[in-house]
N, CA, C and O atoms as a GROMACS GRO file, in nm:
protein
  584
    1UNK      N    1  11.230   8.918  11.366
    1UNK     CA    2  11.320   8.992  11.279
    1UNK      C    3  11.449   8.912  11.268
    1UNK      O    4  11.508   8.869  11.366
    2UNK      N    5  11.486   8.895  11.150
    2UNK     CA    6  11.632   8.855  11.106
    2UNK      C    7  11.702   8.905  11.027
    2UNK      O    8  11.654   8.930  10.917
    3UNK      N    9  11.838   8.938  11.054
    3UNK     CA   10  11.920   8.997  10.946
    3UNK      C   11  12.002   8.856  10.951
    3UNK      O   12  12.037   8.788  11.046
    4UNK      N   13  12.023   8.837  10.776
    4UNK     CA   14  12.100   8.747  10.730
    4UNK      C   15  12.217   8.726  10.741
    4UNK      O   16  12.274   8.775  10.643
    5UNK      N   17  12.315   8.658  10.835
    5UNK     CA   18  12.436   8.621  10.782
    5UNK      C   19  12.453   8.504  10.631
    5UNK      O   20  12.379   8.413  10.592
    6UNK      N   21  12.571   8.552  10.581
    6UNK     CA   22  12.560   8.398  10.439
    6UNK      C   23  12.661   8.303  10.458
    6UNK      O   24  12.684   8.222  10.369
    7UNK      N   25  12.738   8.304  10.590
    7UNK     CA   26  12.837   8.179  10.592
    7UNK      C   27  12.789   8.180  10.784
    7UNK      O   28  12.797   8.272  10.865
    8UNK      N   29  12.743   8.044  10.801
    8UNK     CA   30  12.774   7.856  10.669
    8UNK      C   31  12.636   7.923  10.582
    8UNK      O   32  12.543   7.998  10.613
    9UNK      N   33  12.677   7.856  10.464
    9UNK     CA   34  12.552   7.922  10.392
    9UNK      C   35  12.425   7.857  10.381
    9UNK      O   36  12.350   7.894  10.291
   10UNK      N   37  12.365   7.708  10.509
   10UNK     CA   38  12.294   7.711  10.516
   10UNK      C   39  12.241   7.694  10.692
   10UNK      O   40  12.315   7.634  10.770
   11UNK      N   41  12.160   7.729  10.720
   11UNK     CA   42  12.091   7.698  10.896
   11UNK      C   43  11.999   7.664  10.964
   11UNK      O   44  11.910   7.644  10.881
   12UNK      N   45  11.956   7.642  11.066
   12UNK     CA   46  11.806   7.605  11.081
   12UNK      C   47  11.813   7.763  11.147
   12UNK      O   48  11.914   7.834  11.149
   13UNK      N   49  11.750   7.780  11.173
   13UNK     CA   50  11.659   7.894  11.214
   13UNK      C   51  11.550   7.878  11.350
   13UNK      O   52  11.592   7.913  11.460
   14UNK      N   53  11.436   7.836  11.340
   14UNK     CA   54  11.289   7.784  11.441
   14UNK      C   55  11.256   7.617  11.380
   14UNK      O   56  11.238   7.597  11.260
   15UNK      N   57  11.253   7.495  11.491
   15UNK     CA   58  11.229   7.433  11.458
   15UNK      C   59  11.107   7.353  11.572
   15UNK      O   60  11.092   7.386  11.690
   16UNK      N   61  11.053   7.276  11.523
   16UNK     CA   62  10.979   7.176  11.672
   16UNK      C   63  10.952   7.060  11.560
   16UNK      O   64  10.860   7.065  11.478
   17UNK      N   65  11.045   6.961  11.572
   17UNK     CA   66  11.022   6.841  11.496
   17UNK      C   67  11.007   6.741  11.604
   17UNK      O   68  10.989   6.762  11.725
   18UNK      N   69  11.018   6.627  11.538
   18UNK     CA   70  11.008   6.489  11.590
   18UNK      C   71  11.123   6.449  11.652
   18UNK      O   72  11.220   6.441  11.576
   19UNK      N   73  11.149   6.415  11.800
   19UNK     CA   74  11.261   6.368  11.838
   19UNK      C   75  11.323   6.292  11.780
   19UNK      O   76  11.259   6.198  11.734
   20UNK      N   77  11.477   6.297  11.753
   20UNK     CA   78  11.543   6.195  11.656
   20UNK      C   79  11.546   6.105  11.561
   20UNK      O   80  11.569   5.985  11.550
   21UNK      N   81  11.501   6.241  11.459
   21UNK     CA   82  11.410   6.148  11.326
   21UNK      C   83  11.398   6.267  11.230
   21UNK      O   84  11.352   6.371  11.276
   22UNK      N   85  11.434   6.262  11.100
   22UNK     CA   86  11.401   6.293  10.966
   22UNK      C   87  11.249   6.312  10.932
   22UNK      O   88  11.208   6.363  10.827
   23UNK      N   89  11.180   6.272  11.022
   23UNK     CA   90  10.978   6.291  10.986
   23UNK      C   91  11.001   6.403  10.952
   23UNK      O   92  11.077   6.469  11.022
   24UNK      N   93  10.953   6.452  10.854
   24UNK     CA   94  10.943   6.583  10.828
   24UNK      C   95  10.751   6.612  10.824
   24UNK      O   96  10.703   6.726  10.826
   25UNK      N   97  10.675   6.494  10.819
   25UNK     CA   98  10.556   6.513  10.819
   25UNK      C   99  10.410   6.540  10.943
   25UNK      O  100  10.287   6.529  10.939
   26UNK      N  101  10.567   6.599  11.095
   26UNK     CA  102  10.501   6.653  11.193
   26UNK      C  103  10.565   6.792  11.224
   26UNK      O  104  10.684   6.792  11.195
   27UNK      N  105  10.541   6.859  11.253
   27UNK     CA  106  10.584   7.016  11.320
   27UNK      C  107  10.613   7.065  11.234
   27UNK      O  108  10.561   7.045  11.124
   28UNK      N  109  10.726   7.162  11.261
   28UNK     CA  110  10.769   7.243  11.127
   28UNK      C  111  10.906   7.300  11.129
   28UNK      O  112  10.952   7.300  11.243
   29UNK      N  113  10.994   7.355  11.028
   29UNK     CA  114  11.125   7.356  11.041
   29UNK      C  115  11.194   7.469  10.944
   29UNK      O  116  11.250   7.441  10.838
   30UNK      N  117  11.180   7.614  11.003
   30UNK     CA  118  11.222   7.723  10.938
   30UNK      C  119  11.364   7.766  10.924
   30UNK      O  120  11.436   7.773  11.024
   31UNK      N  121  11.401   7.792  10.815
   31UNK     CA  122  11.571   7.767  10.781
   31UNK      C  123  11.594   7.823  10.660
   31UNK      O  124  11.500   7.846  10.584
   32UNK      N  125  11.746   7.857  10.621
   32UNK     CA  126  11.769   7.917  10.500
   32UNK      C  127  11.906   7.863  10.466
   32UNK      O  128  11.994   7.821  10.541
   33UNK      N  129  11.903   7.876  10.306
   33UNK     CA  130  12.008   7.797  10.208
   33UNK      C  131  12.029   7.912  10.119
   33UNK      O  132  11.959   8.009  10.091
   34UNK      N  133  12.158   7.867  10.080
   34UNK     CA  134  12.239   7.956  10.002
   34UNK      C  135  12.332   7.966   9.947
   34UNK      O  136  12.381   7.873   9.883
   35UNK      N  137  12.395   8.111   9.959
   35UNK     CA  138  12.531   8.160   9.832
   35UNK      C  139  12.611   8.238   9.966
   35UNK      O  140  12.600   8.205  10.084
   36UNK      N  141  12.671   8.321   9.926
   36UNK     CA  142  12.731   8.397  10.002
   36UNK      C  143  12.670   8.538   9.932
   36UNK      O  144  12.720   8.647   9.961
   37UNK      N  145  12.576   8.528   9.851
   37UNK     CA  146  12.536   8.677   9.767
   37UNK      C  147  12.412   8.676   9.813
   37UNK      O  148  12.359   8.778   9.857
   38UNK      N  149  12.330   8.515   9.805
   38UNK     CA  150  12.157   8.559   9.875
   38UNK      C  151  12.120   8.426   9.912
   38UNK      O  152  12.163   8.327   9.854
   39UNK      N  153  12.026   8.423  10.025
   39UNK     CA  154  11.988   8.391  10.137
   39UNK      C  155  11.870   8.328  10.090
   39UNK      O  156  11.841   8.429  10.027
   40UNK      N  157  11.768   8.246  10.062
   40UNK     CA  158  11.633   8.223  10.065
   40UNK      C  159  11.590   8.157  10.210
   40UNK      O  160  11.629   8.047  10.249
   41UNK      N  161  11.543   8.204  10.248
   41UNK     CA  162  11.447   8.138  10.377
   41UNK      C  163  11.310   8.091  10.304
   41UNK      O  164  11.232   8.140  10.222
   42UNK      N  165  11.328   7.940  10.396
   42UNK     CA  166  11.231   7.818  10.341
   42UNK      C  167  11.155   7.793  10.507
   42UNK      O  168  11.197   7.837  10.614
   43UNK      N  169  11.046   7.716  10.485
   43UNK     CA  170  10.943   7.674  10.600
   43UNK      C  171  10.937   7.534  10.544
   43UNK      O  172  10.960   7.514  10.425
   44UNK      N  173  10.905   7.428  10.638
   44UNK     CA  174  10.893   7.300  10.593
   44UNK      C  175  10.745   7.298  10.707
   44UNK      O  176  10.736   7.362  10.812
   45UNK      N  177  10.650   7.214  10.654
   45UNK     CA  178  10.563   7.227  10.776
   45UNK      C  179  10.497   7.069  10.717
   45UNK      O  180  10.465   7.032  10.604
   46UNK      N  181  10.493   6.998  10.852
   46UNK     CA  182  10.444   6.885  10.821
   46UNK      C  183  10.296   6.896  10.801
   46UNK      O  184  10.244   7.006  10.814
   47UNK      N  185  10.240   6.814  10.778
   47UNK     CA  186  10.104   6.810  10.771
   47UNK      C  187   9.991   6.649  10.765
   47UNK      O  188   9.885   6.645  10.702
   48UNK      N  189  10.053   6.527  10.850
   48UNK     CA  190  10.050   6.453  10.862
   48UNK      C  191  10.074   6.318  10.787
   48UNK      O  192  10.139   6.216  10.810
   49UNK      N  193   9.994   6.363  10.688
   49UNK     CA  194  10.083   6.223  10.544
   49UNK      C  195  10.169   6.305  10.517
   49UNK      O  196  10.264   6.248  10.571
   50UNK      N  197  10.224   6.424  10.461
   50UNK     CA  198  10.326   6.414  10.368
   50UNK      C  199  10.368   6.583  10.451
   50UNK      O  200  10.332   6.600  10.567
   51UNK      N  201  10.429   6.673  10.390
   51UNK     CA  202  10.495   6.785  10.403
   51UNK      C  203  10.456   6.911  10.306
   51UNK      O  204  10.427   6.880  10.190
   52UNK      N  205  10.451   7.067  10.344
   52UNK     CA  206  10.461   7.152  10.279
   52UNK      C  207  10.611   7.233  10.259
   52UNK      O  208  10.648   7.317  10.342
   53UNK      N  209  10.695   7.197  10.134
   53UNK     CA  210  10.796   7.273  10.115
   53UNK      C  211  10.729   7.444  10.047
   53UNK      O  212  10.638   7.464   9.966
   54UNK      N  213  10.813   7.539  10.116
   54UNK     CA  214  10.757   7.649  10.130
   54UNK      C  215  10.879   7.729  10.099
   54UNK      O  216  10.950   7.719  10.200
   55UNK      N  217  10.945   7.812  10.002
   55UNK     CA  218  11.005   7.915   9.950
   55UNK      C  219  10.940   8.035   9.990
   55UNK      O  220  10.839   8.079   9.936
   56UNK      N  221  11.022   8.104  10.118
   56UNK     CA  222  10.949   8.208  10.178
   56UNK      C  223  11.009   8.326  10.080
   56UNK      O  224  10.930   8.367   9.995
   57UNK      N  225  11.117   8.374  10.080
   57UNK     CA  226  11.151   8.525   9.995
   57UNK      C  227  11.285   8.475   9.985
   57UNK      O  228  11.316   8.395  10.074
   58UNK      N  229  11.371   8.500   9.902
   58UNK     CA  230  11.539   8.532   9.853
   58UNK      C  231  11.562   8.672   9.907
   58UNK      O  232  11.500   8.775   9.880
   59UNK      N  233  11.691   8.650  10.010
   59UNK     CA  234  11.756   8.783  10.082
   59UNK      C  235  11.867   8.807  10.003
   59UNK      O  236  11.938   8.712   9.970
   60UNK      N  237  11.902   8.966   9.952
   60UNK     CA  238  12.044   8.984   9.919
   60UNK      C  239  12.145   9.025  10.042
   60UNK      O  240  12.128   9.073  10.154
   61UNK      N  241  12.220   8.997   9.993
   61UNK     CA  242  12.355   9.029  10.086
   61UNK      C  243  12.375   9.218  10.196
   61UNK      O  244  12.454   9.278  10.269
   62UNK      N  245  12.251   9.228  10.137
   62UNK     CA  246  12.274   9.428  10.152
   62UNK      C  247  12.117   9.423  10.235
   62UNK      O  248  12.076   9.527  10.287
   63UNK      N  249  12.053   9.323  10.242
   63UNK     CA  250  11.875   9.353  10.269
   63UNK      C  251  11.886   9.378  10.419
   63UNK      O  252  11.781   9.426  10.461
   64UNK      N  253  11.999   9.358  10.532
   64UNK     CA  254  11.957   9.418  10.644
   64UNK      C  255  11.832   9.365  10.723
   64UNK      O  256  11.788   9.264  10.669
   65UNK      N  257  11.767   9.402  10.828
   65UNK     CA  258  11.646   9.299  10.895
   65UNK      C  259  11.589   9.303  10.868
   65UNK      O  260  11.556   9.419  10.842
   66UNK      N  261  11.485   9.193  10.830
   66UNK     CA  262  11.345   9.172  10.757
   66UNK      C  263  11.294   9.093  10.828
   66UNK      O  264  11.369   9.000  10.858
   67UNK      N  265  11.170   9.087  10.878
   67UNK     CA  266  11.065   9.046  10.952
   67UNK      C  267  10.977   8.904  10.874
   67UNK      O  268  10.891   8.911  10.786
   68UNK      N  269  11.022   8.802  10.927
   68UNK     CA  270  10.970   8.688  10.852
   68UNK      C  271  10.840   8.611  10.966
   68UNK      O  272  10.858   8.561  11.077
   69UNK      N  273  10.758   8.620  10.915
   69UNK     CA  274  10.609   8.573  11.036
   69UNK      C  275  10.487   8.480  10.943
   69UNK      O  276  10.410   8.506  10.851
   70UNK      N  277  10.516   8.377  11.017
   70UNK     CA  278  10.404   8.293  10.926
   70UNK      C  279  10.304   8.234  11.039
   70UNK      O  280  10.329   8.229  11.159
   71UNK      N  281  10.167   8.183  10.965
   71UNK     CA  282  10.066   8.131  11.066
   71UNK      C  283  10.030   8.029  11.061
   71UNK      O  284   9.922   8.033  11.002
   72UNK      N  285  10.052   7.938  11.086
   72UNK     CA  286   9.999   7.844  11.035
   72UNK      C  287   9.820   7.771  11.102
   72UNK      O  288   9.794   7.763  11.222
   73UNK      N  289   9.749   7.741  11.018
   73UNK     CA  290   9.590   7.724  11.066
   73UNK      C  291   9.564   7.563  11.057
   73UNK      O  292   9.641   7.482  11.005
   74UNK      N  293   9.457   7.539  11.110
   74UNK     CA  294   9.385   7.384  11.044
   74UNK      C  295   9.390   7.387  10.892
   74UNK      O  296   9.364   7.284  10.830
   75UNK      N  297   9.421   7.494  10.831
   75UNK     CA  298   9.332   7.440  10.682
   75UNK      C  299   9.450   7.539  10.599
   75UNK      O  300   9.462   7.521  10.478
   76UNK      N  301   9.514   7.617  10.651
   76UNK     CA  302   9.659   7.747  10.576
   76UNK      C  303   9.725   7.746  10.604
   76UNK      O  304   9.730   7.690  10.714
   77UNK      N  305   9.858   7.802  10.548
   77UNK     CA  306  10.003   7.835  10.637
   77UNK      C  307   9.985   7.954  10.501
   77UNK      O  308   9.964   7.945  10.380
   78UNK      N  309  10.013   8.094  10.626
   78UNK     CA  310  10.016   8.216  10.539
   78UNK      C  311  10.209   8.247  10.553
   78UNK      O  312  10.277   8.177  10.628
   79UNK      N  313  10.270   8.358  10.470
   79UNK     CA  314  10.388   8.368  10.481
   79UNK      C  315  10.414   8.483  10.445
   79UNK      O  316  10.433   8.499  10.325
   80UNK      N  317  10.426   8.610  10.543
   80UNK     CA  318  10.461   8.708  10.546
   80UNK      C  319  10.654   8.765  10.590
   80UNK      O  320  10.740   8.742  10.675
   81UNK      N  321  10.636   8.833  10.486
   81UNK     CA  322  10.751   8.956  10.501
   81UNK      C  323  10.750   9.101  10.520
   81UNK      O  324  10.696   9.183  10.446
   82UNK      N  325  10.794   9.117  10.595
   82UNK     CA  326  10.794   9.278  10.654
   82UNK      C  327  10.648   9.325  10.686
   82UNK      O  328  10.626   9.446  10.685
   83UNK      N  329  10.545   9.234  10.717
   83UNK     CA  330  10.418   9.229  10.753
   83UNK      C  331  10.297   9.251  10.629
   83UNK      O  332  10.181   9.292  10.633
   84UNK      N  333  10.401   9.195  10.499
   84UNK     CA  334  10.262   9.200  10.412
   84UNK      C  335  10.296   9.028  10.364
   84UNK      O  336  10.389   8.950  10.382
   85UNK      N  337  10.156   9.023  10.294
   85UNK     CA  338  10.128   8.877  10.293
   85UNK      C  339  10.202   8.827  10.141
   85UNK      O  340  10.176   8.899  10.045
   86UNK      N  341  10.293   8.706  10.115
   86UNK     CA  342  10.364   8.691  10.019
   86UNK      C  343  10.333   8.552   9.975
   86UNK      O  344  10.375   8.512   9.866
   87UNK      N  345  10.258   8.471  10.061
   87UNK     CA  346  10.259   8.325   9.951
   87UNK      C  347  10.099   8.272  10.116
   87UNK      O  348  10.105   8.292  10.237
   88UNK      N  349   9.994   8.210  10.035
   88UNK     CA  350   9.916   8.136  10.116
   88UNK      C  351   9.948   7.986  10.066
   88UNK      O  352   9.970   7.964   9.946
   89UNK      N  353   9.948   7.886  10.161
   89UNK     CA  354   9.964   7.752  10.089
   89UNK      C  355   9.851   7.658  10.222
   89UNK      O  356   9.844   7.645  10.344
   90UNK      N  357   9.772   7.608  10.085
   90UNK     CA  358   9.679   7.509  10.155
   90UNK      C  359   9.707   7.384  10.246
   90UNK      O  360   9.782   7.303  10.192
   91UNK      N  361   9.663   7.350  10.372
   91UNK     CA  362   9.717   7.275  10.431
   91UNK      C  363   9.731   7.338  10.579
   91UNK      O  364   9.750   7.457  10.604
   92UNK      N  365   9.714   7.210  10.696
   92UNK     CA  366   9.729   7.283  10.822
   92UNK      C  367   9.931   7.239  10.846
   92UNK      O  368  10.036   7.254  10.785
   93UNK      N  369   9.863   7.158  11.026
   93UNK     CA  370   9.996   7.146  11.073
   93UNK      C  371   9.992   6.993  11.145
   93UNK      O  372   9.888   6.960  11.201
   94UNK      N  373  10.032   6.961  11.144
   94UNK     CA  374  10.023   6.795  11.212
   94UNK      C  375  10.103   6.781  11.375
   94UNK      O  376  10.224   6.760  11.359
   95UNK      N  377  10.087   6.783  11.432
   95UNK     CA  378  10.202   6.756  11.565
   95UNK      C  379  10.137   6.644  11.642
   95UNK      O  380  10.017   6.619  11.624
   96UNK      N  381  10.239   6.545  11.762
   96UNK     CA  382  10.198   6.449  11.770
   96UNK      C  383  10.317   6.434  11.941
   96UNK      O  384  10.384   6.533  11.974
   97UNK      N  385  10.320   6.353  11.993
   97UNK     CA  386  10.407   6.342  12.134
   97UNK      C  387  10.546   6.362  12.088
   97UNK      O  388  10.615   6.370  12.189
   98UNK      N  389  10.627   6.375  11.970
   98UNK     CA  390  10.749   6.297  11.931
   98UNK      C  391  10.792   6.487  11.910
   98UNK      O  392  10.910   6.523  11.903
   99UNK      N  393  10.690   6.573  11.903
   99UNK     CA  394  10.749   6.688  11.861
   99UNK      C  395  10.753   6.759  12.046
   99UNK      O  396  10.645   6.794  12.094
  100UNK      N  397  10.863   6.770  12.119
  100UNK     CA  398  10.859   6.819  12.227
  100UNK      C  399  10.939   6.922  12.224
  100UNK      O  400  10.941   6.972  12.337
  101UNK      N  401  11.020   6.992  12.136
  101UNK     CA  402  11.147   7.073  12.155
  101UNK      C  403  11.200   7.137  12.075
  101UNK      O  404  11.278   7.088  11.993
  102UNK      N  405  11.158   7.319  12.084
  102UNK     CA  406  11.157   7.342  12.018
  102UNK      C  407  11.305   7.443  12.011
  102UNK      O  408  11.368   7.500  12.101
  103UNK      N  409  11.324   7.436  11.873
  103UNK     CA  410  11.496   7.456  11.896
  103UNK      C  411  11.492   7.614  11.829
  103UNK      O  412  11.406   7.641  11.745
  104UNK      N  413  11.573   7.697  11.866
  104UNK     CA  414  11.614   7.850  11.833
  104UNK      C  415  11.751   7.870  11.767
  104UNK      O  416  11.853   7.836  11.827
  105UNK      N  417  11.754   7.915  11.663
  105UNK     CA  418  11.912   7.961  11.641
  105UNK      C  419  11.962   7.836  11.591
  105UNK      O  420  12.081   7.860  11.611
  106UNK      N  421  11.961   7.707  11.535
  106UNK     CA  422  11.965   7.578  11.484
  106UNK      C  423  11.904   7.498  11.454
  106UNK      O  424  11.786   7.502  11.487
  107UNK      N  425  11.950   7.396  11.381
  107UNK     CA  426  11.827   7.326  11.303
  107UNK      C  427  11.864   7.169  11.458
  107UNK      O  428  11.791   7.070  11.463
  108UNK      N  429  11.974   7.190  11.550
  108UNK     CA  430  12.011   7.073  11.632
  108UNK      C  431  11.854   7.051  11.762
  108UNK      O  432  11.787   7.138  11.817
  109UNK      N  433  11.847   6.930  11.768
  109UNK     CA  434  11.931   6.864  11.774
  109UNK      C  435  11.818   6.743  11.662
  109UNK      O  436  11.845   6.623  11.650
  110UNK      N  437  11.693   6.814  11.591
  110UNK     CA  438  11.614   6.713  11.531
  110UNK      C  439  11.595   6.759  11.395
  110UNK      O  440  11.512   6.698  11.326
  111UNK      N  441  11.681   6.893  11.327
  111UNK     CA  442  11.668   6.915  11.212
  111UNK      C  443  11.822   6.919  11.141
  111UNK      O  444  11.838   6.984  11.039
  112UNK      N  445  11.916   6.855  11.194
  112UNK     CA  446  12.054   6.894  11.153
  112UNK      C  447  12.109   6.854  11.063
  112UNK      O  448  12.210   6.902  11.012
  113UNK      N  449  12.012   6.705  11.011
  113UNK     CA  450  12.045   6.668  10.889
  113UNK      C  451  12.074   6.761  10.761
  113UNK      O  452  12.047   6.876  10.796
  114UNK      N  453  12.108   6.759  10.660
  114UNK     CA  454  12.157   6.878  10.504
  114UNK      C  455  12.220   6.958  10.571
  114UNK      O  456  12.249   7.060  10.509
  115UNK      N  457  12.264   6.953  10.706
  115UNK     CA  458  12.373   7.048  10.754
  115UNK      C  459  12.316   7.184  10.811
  115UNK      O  460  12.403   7.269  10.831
  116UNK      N  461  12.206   7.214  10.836
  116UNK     CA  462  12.101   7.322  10.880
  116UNK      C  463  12.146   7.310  11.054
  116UNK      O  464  12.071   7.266  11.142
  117UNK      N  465  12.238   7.343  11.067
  117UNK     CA  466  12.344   7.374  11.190
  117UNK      C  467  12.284   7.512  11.244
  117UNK      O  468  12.194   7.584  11.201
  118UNK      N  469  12.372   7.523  11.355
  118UNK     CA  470  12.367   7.693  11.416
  118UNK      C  471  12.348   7.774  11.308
  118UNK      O  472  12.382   7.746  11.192
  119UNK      N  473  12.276   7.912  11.356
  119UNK     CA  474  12.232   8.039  11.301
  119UNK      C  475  12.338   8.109  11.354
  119UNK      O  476  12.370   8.088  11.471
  120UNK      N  477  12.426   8.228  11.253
  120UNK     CA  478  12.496   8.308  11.270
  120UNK      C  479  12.447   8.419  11.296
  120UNK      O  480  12.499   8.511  11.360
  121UNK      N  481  12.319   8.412  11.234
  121UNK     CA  482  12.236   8.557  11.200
  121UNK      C  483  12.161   8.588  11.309
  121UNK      O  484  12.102   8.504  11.378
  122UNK      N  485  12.162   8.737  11.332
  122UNK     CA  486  12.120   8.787  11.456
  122UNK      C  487  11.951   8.774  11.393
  122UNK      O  488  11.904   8.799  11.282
  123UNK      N  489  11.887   8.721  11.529
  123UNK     CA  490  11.778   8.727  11.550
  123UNK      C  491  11.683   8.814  11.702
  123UNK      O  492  11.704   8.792  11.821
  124UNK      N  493  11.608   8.884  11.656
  124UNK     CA  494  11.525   8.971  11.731
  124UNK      C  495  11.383   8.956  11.730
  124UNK      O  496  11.327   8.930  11.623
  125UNK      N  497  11.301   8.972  11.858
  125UNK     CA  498  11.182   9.013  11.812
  125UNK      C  499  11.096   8.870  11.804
  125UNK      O  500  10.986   8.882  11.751
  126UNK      N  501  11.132   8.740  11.847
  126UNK     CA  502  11.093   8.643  11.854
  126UNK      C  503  10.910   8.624  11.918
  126UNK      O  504  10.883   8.667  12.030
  127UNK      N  505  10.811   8.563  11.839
  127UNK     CA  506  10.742   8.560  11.894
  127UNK      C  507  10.653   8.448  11.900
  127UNK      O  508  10.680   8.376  11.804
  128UNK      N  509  10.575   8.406  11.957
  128UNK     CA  510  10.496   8.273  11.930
  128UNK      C  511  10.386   8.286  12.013
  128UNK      O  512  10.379   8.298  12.135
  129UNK      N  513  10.281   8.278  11.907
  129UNK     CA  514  10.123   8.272  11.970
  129UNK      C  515  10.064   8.131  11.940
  129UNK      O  516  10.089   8.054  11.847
  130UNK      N  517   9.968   8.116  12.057
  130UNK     CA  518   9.856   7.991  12.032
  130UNK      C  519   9.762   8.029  11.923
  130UNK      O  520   9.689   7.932  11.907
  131UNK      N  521   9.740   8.092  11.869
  131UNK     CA  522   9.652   8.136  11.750
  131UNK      C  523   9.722   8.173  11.604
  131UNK      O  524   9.824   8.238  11.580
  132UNK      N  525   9.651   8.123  11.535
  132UNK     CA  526   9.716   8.147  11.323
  132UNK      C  527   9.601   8.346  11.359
  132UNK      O  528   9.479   8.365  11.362
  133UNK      N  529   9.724   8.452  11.378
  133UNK     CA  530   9.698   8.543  11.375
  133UNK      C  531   9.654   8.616  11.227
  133UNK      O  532   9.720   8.591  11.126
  134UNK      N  533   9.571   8.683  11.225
  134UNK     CA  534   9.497   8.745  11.094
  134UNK      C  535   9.614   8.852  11.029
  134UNK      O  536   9.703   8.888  11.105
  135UNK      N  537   9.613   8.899  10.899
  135UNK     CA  538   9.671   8.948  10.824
  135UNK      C  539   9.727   9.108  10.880
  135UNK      O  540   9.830   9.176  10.873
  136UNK      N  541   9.602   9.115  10.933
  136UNK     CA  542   9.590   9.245  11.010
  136UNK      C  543   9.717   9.298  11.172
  136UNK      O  544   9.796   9.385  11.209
  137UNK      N  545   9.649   9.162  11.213
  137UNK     CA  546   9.742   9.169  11.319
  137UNK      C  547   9.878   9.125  11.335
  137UNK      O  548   9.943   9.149  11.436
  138UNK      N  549   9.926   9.051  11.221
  138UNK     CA  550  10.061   9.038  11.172
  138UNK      C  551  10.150   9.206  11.145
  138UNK      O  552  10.242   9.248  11.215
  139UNK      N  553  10.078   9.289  11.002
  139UNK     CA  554  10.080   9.369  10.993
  139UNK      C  555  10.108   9.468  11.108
  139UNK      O  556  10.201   9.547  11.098
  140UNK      N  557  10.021   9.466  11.228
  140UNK     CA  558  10.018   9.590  11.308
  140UNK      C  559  10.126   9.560  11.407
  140UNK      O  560  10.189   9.649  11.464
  141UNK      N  561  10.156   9.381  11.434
  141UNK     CA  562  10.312   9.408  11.479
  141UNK      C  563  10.428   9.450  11.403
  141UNK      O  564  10.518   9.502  11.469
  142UNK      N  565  10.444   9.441  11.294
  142UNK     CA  566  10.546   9.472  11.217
  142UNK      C  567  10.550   9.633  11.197
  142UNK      O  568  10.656   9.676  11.152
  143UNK      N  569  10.440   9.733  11.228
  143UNK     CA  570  10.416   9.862  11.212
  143UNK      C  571  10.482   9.888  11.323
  143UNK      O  572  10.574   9.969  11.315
  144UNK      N  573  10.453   9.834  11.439
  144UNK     CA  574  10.504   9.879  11.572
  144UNK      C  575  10.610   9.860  11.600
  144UNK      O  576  10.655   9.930  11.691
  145UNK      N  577  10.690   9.768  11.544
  145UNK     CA  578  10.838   9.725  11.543
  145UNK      C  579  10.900   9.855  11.519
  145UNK      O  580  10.990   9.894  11.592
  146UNK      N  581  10.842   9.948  11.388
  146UNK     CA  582  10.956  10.000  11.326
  146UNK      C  583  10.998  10.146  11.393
  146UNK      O  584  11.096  10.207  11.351
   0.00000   0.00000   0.00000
């Protein structure tokens, strides 16, 4: 769960990249850019040659906490809000020795480049599984949250 702050108006958010390096084509790097009126939260997810840029939802200034949960598989990265399903994009996830660390609340110390600095925005509810969880069971945490 995240409720949006909009200044600095952009942040990293969840990251596990490549130690000291711009690769964007291992791990993945969840973050949001903006206005001071709305928020879009983006996913970057490597995928060994090249990258998936991913436009998760546009937040307004009034939207309060919204539940952002994605899965990523060998072969999908699904992208849910408030536990229903909003964008599938083909493609797994690539990781490799160089991705060791995974950062919370900032894009520092391997995504800081475009300025994707500290998170202002309160974050709750953090979770991370070894498994690309089914639609279902995304859903039934987000039921139980509320």
């Amino acid at each position: 769960m995240v409720k949006c702050q909009y200044n600095p108006d952009r942040a990293g958010i969840l990251n596990i990249s490549p130690d000291g390096t711009d690769d964007r084509t291992k791990g993945f790097r969840l973050f949001r850019e903006g206005s001071a009126t709305s928020q879009t939260i983006k996913l970057n997810v490597g995928t060994g040659s090249s990258e998936n840029w991913i436009d998760m939802t546009a937040v307004g200034a009034s939207d309060g906490w919204k539940q952002y949960a994605f899965t990523i598989s060998s072969s999908e990265t699904n992208i849910y809000v408030d536990g229903q399903l909003v964008k599938t994009v083909a493609g797994g996830i690539a990781w490799d020795a160089t991705c060791t660390l995974m950062s919370i609340g900032s894009g520092m110390p391997n995504f800081a480049y475009w300025s994707h600095l500290s998170e202002l925005s309160s974050i709750d509810e953090l979770r991370i599984f070894n498994k690309a969880l089914s639609a279902s069971e995304v859903l039934k945490i987000y039921n139980d949250q509320k």
